[in-house]
C-alpha distance (Angstrom), angle and dihedral (degrees) to the residues before:
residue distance angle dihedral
X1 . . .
X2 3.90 . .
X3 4.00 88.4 .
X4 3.50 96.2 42.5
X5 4.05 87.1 51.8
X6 3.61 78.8 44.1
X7 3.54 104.0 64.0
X8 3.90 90.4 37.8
X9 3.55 87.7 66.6
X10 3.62 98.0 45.9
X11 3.99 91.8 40.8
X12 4.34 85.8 61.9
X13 3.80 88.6 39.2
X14 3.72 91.8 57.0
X15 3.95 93.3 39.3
X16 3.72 86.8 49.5
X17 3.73 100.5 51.7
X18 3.75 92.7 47.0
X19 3.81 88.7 51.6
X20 3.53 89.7 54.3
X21 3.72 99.5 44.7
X22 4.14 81.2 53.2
X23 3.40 93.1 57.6
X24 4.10 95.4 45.2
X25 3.63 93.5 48.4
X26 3.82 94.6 48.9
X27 3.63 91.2 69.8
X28 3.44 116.6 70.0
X29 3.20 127.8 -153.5
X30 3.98 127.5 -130.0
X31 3.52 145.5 -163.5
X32 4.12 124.4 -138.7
X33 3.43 119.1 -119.2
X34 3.76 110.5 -115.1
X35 3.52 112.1 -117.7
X36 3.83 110.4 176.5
X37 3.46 131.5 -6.7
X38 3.52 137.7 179.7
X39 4.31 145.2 119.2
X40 3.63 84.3 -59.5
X41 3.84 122.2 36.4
X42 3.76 133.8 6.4
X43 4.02 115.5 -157.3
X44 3.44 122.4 -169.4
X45 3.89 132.0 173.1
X46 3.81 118.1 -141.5
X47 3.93 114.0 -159.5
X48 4.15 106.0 -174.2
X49 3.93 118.1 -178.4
X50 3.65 110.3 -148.7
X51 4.21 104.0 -71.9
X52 3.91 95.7 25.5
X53 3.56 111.9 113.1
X54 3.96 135.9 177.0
X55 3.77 131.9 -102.8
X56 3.73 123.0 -92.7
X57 3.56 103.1 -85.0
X58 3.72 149.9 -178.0
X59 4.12 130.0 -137.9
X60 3.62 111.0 -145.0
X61 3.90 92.5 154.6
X62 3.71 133.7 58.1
X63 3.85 101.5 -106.1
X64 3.74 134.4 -179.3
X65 3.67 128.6 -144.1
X66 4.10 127.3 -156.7
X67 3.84 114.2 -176.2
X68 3.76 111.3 -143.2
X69 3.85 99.4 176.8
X70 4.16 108.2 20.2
X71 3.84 128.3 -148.3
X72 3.65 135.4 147.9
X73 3.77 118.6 -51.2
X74 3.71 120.3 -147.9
X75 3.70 100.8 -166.2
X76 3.75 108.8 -171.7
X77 4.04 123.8 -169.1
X78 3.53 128.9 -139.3
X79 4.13 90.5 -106.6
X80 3.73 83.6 54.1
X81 3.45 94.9 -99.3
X82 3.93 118.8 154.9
X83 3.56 144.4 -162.9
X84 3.57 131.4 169.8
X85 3.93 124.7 -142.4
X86 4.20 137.3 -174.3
X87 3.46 97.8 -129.7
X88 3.98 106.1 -167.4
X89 4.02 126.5 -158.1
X90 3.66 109.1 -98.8
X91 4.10 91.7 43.2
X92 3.68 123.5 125.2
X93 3.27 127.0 175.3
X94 3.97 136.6 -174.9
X95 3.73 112.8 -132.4
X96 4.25 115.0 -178.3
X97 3.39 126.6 -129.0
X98 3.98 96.9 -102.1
X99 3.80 102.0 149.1
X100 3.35 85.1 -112.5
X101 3.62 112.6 165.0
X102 4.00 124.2 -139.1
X103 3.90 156.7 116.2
X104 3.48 125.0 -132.9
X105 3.90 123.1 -151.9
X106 4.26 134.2 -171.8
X107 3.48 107.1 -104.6
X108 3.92 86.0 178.4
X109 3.46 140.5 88.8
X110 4.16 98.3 -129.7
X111 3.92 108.5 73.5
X112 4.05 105.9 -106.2
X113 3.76 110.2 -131.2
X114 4.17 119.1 -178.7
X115 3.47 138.4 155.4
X116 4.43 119.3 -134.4
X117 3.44 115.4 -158.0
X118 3.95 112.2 -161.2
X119 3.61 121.0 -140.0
X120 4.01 108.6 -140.0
């Protein structure tokens, strides 16, 4: 009985792992295309289909963010912490330079474009 509970419990183990390495490889993760860069500013534009997602990532600068084609946000902190956010073209937000540490996925189904424009 104890190896038969045995290999019950490692059956779901191994059927829960692979889900979860499923679900981490379908998002893909993507880099913003540099825009502008110099002493002063650096502007990127970030163009996520629906299940591509950032890197983890730290804020050291003030940035701010303008949403020209919206979508659901996943925003996920470094704790593993997430929320999830409409974010609607036209928005712009202000975000300081914390050191907070993140990634930030679309949870949507329209492709998320924006552009973040670094304060140096």
């Amino acid at each position: 009985m104890k190896r038969f509970l045995a290999g019950v419990i490692m059956g779901l183990s191994v059927s829960a792992l692979t889900l979860l390495a499923q679900h981490l490889a379908s998002e893909k993760v993507v880099q913003p295309e540099l825009r502008v860069e110099n002493q002063k500013v650096k502007v990127a534009r970030w163009v996520l289909k629906p299940g591509e997602g950032t890197p983890l990532h730290t804020h050291t600068l003030d940035h701010i963010s303008v949403v020209i084609h919206g979508s659901t946000l996943r925003d996920v902190a470094a704790d593993g912490a997430a929320k999830e956010n409409v974010q609607k073209a036209g928005d712009a937000v202000f975000v300081p330079g914390t050191g907070r540490t993140h990634s930030f996925a679309n949870a949507g189904r329209e492709t998320l474009e924006s552009i973040s424009i670094e304060l140096k």
